[in-house]
NUMARZA-601371 format. One record per residue (C-alpha): x, y, z. Coordinates in nm, 2 decimals. Example, Ala and Ser with C-alpha at 12.3 -4.5 7.8 and 13.67 -1.06 7.14 Angstrom:
2
<node u="1.23" v="-0.45" w="0.78"/>
<node u="1.37" v="-0.11" w="0.71"/>
//
This chain:
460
<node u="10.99" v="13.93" w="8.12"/>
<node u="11.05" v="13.91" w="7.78"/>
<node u="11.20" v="14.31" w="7.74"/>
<node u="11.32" v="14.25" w="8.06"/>
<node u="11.54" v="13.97" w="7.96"/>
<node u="11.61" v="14.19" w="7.61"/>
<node u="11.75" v="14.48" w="7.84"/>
<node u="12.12" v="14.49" w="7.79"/>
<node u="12.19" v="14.71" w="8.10"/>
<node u="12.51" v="14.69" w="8.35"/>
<node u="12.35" v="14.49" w="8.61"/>
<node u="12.39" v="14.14" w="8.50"/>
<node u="12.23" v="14.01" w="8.81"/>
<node u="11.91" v="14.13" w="8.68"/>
<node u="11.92" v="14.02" w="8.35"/>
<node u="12.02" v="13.68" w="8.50"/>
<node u="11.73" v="13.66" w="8.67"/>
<node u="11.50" v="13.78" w="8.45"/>
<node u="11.65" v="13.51" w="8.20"/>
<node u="11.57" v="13.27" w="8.42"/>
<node u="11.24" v="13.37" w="8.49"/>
<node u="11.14" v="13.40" w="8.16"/>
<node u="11.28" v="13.06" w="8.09"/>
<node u="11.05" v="12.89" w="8.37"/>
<node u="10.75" v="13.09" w="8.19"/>
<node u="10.82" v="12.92" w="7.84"/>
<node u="10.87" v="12.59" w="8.01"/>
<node u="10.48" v="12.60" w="8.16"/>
<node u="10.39" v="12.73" w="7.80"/>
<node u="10.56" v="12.42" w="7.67"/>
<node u="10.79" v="12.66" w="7.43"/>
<node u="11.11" v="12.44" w="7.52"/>
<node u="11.32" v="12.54" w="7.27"/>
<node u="11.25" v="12.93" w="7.38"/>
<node u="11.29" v="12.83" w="7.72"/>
<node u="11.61" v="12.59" w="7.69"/>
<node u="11.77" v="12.91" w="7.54"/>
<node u="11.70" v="13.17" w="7.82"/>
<node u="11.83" v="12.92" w="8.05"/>
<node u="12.12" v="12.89" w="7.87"/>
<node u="12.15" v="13.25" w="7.88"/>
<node u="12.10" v="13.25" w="8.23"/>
<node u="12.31" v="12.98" w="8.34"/>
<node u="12.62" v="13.17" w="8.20"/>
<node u="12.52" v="13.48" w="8.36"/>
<node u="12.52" v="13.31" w="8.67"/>
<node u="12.83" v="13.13" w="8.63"/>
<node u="13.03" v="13.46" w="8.52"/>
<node u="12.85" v="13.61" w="8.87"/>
<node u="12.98" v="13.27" w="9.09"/>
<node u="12.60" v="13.27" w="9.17"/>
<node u="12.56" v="12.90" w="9.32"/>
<node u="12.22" v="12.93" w="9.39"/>
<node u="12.14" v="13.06" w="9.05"/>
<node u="12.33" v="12.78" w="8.87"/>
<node u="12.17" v="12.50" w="9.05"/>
<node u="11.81" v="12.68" w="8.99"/>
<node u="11.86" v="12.71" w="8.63"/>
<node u="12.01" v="12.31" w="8.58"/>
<node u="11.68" v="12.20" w="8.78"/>
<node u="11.48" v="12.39" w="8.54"/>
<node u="11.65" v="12.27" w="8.22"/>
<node u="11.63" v="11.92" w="8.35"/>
<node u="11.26" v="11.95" w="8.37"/>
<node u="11.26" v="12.12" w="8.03"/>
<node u="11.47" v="11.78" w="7.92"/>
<node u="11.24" v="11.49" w="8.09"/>
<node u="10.94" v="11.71" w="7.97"/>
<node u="11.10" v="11.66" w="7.58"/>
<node u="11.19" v="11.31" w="7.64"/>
<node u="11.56" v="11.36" w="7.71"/>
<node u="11.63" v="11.15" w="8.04"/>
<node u="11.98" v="11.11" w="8.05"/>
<node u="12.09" v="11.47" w="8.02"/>
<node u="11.79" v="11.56" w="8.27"/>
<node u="11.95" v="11.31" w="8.48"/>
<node u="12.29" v="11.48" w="8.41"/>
<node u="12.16" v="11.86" w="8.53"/>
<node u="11.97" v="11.73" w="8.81"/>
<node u="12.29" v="11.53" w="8.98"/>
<node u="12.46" v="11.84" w="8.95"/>
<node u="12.19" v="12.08" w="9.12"/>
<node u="12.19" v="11.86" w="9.40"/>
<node u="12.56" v="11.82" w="9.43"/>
<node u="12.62" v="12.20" w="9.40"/>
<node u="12.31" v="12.29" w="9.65"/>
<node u="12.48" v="12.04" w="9.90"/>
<node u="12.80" v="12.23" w="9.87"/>
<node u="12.61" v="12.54" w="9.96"/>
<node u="12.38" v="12.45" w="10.19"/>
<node u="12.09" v="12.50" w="10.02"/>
<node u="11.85" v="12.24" w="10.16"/>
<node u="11.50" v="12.31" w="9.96"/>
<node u="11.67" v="12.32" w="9.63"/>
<node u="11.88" v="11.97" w="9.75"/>
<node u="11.48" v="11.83" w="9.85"/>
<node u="11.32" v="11.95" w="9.51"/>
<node u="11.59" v="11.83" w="9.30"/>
<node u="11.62" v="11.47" w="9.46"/>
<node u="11.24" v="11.45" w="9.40"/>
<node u="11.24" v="11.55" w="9.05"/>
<node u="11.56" v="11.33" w="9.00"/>
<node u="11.33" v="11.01" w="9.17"/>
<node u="11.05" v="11.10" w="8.91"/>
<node u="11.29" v="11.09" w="8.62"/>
<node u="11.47" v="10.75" w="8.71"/>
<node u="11.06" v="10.59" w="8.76"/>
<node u="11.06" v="10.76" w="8.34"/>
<node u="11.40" v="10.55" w="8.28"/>
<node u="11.29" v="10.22" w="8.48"/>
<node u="11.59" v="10.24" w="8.75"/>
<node u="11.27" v="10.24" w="9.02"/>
<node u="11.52" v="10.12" w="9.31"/>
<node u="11.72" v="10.40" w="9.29"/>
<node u="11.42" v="10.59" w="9.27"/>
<node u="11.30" v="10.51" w="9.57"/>
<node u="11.63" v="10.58" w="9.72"/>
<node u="11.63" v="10.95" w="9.58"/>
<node u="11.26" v="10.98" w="9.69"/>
<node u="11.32" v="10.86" w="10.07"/>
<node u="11.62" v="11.10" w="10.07"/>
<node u="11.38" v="11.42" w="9.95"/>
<node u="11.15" v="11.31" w="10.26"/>
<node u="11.42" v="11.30" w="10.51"/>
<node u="11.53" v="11.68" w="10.38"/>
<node u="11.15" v="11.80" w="10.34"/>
<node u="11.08" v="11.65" w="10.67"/>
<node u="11.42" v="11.79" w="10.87"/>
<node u="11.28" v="12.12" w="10.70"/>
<node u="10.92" v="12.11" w="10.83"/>
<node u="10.83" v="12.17" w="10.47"/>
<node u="10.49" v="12.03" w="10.47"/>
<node u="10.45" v="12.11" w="10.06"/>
<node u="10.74" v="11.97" w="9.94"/>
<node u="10.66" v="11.62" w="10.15"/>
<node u="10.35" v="11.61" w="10.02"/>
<node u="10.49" v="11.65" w="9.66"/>
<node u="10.76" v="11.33" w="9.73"/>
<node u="10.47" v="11.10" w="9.88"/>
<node u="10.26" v="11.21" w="9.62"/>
<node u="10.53" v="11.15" w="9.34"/>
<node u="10.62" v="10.81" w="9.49"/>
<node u="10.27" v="10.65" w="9.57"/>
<node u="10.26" v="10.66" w="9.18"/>
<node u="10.51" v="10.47" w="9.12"/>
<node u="10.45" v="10.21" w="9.42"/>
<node u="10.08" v="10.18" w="9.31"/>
<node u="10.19" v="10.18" w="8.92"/>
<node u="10.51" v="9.98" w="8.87"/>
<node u="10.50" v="9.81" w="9.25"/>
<node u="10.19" v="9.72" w="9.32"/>
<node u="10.19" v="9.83" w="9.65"/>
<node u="9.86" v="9.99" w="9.67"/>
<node u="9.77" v="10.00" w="10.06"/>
<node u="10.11" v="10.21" w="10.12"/>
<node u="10.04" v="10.41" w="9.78"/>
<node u="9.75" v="10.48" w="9.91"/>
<node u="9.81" v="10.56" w="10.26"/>
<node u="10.11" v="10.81" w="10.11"/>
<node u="9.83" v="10.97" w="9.86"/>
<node u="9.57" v="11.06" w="10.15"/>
<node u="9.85" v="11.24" w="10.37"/>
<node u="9.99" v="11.39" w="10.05"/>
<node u="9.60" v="11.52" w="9.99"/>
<node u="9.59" v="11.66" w="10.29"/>
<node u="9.84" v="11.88" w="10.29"/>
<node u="9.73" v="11.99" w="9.92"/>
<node u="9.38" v="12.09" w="10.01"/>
<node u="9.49" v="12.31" w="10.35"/>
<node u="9.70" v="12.48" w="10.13"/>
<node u="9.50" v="12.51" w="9.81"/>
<node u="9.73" v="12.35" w="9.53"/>
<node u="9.52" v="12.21" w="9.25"/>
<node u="9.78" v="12.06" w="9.07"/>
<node u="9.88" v="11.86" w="9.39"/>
<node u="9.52" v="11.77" w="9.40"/>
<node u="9.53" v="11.66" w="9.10"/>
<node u="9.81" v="11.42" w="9.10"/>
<node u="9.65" v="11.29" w="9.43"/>
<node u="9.31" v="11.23" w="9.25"/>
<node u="9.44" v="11.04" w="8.97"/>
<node u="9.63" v="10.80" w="9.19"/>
<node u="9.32" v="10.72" w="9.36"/>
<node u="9.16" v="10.69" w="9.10"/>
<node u="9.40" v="10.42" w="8.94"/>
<node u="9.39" v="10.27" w="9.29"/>
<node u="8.99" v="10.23" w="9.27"/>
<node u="8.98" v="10.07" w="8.90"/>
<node u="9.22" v="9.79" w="9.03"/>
<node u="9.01" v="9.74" w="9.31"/>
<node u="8.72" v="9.71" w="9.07"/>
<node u="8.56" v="10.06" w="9.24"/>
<node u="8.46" v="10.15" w="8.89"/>
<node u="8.22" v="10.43" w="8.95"/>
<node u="8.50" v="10.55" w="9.23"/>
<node u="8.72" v="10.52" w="8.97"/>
<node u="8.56" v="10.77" w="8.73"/>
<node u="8.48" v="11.00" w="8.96"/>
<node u="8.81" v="11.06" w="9.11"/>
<node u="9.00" v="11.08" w="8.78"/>
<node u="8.70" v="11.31" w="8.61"/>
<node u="8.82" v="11.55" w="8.91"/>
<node u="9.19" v="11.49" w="8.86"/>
<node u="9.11" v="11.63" w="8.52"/>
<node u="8.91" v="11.91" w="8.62"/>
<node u="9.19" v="12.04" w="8.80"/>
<node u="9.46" v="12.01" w="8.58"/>
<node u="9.27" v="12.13" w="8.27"/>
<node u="9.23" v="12.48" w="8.54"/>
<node u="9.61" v="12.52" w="8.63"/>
<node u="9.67" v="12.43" w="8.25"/>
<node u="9.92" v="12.18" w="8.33"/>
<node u="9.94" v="11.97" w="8.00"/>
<node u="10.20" v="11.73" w="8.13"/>
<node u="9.99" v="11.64" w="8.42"/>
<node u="9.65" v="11.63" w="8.23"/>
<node u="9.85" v="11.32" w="7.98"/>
<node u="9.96" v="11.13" w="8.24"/>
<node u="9.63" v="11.11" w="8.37"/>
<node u="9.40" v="11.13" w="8.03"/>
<node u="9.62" v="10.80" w="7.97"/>
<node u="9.61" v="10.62" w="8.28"/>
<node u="9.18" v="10.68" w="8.26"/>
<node u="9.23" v="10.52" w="7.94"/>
<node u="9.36" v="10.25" w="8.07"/>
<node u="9.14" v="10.21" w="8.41"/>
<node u="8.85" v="10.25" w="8.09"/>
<node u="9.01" v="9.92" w="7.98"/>
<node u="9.00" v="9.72" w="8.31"/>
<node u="8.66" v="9.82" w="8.34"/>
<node u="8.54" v="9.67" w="7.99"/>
<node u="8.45" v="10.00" w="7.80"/>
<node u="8.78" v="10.05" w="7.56"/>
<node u="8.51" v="10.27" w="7.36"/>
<node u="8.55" v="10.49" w="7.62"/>
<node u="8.93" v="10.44" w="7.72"/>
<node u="9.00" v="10.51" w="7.35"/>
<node u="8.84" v="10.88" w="7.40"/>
<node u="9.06" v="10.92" w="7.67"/>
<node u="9.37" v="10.78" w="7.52"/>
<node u="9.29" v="10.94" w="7.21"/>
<node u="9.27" v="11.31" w="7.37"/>
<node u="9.66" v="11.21" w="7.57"/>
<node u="9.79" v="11.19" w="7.25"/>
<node u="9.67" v="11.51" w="7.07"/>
<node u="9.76" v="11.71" w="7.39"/>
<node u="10.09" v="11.55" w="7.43"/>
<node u="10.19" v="11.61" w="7.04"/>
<node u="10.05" v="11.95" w="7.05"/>
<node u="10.30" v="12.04" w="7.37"/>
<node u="10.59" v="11.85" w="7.24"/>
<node u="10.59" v="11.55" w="7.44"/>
<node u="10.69" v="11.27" w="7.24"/>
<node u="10.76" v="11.02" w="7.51"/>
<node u="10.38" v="11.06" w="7.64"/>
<node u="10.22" v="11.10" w="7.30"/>
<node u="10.40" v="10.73" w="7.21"/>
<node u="10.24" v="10.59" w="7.49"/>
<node u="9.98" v="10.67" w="7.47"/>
<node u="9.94" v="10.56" w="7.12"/>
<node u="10.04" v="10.23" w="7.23"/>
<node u="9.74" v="10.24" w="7.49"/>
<node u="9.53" v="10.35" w="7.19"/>
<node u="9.63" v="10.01" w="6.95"/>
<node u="9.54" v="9.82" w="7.30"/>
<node u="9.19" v="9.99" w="7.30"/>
<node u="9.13" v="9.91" w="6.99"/>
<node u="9.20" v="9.55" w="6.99"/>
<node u="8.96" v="9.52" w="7.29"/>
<node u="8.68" v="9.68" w="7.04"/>
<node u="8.75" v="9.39" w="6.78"/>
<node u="8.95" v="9.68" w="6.50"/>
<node u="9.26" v="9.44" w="6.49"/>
<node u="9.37" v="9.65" w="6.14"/>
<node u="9.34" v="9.96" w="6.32"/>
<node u="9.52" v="9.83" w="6.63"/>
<node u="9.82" v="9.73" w="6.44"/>
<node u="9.84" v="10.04" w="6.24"/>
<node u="9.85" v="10.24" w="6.60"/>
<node u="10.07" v="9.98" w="6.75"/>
<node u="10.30" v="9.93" w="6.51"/>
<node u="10.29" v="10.37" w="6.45"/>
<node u="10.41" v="10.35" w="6.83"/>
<node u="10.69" v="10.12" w="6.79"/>
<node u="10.85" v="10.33" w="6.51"/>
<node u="10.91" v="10.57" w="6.77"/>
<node u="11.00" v="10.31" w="7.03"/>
<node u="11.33" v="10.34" w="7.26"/>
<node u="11.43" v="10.17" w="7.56"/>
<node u="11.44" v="10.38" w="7.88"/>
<node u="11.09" v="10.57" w="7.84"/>
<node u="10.84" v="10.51" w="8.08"/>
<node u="10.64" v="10.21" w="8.05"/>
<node u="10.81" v="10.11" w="7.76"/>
<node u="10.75" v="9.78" w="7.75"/>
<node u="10.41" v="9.82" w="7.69"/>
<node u="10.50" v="9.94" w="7.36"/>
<node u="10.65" v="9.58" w="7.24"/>
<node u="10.37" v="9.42" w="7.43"/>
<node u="10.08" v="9.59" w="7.25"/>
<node u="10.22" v="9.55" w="6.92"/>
<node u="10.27" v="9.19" w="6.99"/>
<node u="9.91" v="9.12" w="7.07"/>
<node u="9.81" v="9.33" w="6.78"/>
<node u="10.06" v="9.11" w="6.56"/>
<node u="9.91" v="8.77" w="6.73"/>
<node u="9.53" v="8.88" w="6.60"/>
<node u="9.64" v="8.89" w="6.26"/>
<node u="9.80" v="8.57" w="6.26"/>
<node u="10.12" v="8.68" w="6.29"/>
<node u="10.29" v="8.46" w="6.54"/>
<node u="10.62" v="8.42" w="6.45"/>
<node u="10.68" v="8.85" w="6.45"/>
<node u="10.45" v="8.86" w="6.77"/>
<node u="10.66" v="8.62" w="6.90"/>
<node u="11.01" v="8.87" w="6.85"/>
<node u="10.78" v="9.14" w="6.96"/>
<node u="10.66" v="8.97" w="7.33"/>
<node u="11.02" v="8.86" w="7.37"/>
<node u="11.16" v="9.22" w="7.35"/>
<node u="10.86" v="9.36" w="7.57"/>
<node u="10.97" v="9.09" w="7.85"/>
<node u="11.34" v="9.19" w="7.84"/>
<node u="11.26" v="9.55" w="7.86"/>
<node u="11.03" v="9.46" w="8.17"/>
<node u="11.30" v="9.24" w="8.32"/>
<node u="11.53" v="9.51" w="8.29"/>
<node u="11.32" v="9.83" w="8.46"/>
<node u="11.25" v="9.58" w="8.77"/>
<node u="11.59" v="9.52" w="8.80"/>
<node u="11.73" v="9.77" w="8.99"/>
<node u="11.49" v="9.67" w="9.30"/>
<node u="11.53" v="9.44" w="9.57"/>
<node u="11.40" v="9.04" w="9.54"/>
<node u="11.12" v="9.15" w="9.73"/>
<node u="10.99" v="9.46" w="9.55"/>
<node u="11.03" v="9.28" w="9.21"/>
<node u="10.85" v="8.97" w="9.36"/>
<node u="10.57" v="9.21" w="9.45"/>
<node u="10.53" v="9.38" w="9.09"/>
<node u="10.56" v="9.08" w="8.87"/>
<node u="10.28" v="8.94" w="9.12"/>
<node u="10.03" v="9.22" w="9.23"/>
<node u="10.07" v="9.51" w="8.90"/>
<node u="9.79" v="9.33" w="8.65"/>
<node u="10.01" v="9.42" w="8.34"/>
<node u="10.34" v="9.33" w="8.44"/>
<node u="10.12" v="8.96" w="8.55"/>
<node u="9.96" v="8.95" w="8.23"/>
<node u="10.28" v="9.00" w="7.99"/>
<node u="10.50" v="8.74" w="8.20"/>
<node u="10.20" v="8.48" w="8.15"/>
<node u="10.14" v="8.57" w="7.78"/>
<node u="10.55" v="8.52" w="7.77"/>
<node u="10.58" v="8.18" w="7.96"/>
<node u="10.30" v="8.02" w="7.77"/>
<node u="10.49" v="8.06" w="7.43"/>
<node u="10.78" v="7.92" w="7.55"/>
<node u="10.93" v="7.62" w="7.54"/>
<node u="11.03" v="7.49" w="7.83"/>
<node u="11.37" v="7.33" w="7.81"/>
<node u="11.60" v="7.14" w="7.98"/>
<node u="11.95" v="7.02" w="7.93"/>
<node u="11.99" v="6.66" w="7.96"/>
<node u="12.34" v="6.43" w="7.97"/>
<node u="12.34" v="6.09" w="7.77"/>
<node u="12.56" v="5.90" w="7.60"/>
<node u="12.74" v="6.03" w="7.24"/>
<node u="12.63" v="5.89" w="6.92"/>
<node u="12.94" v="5.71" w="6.83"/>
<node u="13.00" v="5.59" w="7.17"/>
<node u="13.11" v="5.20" w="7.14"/>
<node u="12.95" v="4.92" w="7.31"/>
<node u="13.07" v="4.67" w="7.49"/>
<node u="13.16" v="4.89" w="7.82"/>
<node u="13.01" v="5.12" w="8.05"/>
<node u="13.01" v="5.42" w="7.92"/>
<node u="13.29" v="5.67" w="8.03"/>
<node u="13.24" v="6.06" w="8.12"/>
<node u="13.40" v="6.19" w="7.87"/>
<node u="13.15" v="5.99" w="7.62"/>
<node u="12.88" v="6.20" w="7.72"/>
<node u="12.72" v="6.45" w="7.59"/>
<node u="12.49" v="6.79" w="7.72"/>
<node u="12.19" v="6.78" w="7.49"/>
<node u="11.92" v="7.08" w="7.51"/>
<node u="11.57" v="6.92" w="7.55"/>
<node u="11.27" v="7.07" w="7.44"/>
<node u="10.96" v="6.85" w="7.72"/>
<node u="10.70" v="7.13" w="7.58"/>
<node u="10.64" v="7.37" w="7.37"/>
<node u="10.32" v="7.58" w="7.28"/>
<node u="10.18" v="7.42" w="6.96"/>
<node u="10.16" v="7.08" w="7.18"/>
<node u="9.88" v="7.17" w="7.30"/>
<node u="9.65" v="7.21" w="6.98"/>
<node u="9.75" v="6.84" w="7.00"/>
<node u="9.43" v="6.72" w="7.13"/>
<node u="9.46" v="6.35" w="7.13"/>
<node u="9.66" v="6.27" w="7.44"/>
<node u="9.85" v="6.01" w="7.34"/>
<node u="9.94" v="6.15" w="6.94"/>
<node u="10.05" v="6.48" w="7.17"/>
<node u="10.31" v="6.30" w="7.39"/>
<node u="10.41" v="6.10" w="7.07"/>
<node u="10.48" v="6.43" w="6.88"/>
<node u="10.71" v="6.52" w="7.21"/>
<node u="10.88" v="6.22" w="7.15"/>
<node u="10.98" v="6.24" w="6.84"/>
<node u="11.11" v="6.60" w="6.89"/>
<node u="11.35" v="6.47" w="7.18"/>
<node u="11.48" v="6.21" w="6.92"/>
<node u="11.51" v="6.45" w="6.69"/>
<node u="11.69" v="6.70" w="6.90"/>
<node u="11.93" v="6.42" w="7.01"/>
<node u="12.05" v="6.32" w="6.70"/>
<node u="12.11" v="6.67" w="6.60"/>
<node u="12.35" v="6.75" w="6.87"/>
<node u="12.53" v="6.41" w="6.87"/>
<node u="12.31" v="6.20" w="7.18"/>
<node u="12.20" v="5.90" w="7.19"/>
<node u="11.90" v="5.87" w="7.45"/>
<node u="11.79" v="5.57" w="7.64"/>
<node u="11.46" v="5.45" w="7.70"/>
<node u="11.48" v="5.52" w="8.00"/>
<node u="11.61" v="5.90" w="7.96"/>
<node u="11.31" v="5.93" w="7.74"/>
<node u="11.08" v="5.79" w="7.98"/>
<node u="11.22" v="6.05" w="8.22"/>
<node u="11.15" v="6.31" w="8.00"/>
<node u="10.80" v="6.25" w="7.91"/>
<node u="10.73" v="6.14" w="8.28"/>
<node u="10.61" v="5.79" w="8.16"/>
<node u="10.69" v="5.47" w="8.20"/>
<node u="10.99" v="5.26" w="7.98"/>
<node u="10.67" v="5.03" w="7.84"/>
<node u="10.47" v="5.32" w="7.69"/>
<node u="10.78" v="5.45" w="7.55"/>
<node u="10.84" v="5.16" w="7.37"/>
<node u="10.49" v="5.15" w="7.23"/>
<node u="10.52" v="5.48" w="7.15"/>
<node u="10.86" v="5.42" w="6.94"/>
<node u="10.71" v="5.08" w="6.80"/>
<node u="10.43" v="5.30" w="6.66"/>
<node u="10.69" v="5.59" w="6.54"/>
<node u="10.89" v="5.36" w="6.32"/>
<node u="10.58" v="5.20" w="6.17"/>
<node u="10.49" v="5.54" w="6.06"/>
<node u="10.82" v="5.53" w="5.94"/>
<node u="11.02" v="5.73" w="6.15"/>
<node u="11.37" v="5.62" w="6.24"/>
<node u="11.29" v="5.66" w="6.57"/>
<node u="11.65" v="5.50" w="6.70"/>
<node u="11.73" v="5.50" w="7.11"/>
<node u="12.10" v="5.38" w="7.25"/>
<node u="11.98" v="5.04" w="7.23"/>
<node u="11.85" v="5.02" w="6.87"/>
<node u="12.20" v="5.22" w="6.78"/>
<node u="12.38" v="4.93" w="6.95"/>
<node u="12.16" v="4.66" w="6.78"/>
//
């Protein structure tokens, strides 16, 4: 291919091709930079030729060659315009493949609704084809993502069987593959443990024969990770460990980060907190929204923070991994989001971790500081005053009573500072108690010496 693609003859069909060809070559070699310039090559030759066909062939390919180097958005760019310009001609199996790889690249940059739109539309074309391959490639492609980011397992794994199938009457490994490792993932959640590494020592197997590299880090990392949820992180950290070499080696930054992340999480679970930071915080050097499960990046590196006794940094850290989840699940319908935040373990356990070190808050109306006496008090003497009723440290409080005084006093403290005066009974509200315990309760503030002063002792 290679003096093929050299050959500067008259027919620049061939050389076209032969470009283009070689370019798909380089890609499985993982030689992007070779590749991305063959397919350059060829997508000029094609465009001088008005070759269609050939254009939208080559921008699927560099596409790949783009989410493959961790560049989504111009993948996303050439694979919107394969699609549009094998529409134009009619070309419905490039249209199919390219709105499947274009669903598997918008999972990568978290728009998973829209995913699942460009996935249902490769199934309607596959299907009005009677291309039994390439729907087996789409279910296959999009049981991932329901079992991974949805947590819809029973469809994920009703799509994965049918998909598996179709890949064994046919022979494709690599299918096989893909199909193995989502069972697999599907088994550890289900606590199948010994299922679990069974299916995913196959899905190995047969991506270590068709030598797909990509493949073989996706699913090195998610056995890392089912390593975890079955208690051996020694184990997990082999796995994750091995994603990260092959990934680096091949030029996939996106996947290596990742699963360096994974690695600082392994590592935490073995006790090593100094060597889980170092991974972690490694990881999120490289960090950038819009890779795929990037909020786990944020979120390991905040638990690695917390073990050190860093809780103010961890804090920044767990906020940013929450927005970055908020944000990939929110390009799906109430439901769907209701159903990840709820039934994917991960997405569960960093909304929990979030909400317990938050305050929670409330914004509550009372009367100004400088409002006179003498009258009822007027509308336009009130005031909106943000309320913190509980925060994390209260509850290292343990004495009951010396915990709801400590709220107490923050509430009068956040009311003077933004111009209220509370009530007892506003107070009382708050702290779901009754006027007379807040009385005690100031009583005992101010002999501690604390100003401790309500609407009525302003009056007084």
């Amino acid at each position: 291919l290679e003096r093929a693609a050299e050959f500067r003859g008259a027919d620049r069909r061939r050389q076209a091709d032969a470009r283009n060809a070689l370019g798909q070559n380089l890609i499985d070699l993982q030689r992007f930079e070779e590749a991305e310039s063959q397919l350059l090559a060829a997508l000029a030759l094609y465009g001088d030729l008005s070759d269609a066909r050939g254009q939208a062939d080559v921008l699927g390919m560099l596409a790949t060659l783009r989410m493959e180097r961790g560049e989504p958005d111009a993948a996303a760019v050439d694979y919107r315009r394969a699609i549009e310009i094998s529409r134009s001609i009619g070309w419905r199996h490039g249209e199919a493949v390219y709105q499947m790889n274009l669903g598997i690249l918008l999972v990568i940059q978290g728009l998973l609704g829209t995913a699942l739109e460009a996935f249902d539309q490769s199934v309607t074309t596959y299907s009005a084809m009677g291309n039994r391959r390439g729907l087996a490639l789409v279910l296959s492609n999009a049981a991932w993502m329901r079992h991974a980011m949805l947590g819809q397992d029973n469809t994920a794994e009703q799509d994965t069987l049918q998909a598996l199938e179709i890949y064994e009457e046919i022979g494709d490994l690599r299918g096989e593959a893909t199909c193995q490792a989502n069972l697999g993932s599907i088994a550890a959640r289900r606590n199948a443990i010994e299922s679990a590494r069974s299916l995913l020592r196959g899905a190995v197997s047969k991506a270590t024969q068709v030598e797909d590299w990509w493949l073989m880090g996706q699913i090195l990392r998610e056995f890392g990770a089912s390593e975890l949820h079955a208690g051996d992180p020694r184990e997990g950290l082999k796995h994750a460990s091995e994603a990260e070499r092959i990934c680096a080696d091949t030029g996939m930054p996106d996947l290596a980060l990742s699963a360096k992340a994974l690695k600082g999480r392994l590592l935490l679970a073995l006790g090593q907190n100094e060597d889980a930071l170092r991974e972690t915080q490694q990881a999120m050097d490289q960090f950038r929204p819009g890779i795929e499960l990037g909020y786990l990046v944020p979120y390991f590196h905040s638990l690695a923070l917390a073990s050190i006794g860093s809780a103010e940094l961890s804090d920044q850290y767990l906020e940013l991994a929450h927005n970055e989840l908020r944000s990939t699940l929110a390009d799906l319908s109430e439901a769907d989001r209701r159903s990840a935040l709820r039934n994917v373990p991960i997405h569960r356990e960093l909304t929990e971790t979030w909400a317990a070190r938050r305050p929670l808050q409330v914004v509550h109306r009372m009367a100004a500081i400088d409002t006179p006496s003498g009258r009822p008090v007027r509308t336009d003497d009130m005031v909106a005053v943000t309320w913190t009723l509980a925060a994390p440290g209260d509850e290292a409080i343990v004495d009951r009573i010396g915990r709801r005084r400590h709220r107490l006093l923050r509430l009068l403290d956040e009311a003077d500072a933004q111009g209220g005066a509370p009530t007892i009974h506003d107070l009382a509200d708050a702290l779901e108690a009754s006027p007379a315990t807040v009385r005690r309760d100031l009583a005992a503030l101010r002999d501690d010496g604390h100003p401790a002063r309500t609407r009525g002792t302003r009056l007084d």
